[in-house]
PLY file of the C-alpha trace (Angstrom):
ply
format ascii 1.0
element vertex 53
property float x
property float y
property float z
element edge 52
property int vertex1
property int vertex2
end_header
0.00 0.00 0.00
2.95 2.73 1.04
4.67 1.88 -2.35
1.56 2.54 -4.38
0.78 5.31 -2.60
4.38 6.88 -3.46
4.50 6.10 -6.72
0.65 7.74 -7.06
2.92 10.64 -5.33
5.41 10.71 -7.80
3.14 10.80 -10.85
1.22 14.05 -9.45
4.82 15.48 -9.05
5.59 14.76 -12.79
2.58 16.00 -13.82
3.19 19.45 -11.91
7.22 19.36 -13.14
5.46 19.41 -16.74
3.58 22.69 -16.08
5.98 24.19 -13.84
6.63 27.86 -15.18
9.69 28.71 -13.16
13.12 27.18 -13.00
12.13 27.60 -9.10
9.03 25.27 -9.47
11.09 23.16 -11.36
13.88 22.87 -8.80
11.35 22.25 -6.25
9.02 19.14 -8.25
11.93 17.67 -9.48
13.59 17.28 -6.02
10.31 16.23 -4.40
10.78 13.19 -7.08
13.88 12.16 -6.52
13.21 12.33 -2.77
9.92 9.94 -3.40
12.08 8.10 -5.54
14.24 7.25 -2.89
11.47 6.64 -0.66
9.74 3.83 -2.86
13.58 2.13 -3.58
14.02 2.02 0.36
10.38 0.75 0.74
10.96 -1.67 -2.36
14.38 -3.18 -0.86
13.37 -2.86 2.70
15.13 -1.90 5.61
18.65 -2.52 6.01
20.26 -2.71 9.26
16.30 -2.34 10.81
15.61 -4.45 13.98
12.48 -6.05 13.71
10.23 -5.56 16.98
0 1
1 2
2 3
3 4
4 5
5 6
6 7
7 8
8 9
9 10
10 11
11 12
12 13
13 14
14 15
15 16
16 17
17 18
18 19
19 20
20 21
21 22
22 23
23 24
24 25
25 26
26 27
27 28
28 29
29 30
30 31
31 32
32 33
33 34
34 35
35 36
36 37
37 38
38 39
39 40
40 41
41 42
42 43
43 44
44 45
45 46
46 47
47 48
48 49
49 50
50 51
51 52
């Protein structure tokens, strides 16, 4: 569910890179990506190093 939720997240934030006027906006979507991005890979490879409770 996280990962599809992300990656629902990402797509809105491609969407808005694509109409972005600004270099600013631009700066801004396209970091919000690549910080999702990294989200879903750590959600998609798990946890390393995390201590299950």
């Amino acid at each position: 569910m996280p990962i599809r939720g992300s990656e629902k997240v990402t797509a809105h934030y491609r969407l808005l890179l694509a109409n972005a006027k600004t270099e600013k906006e631009r700066a801004l979507y396209l970091s919000r990506i690549e910080r999702e991005q990294r989200l879903l890979d750590q959600l998609q490879n798990g946890f390393p190093g995390r201590i299950a409770a």
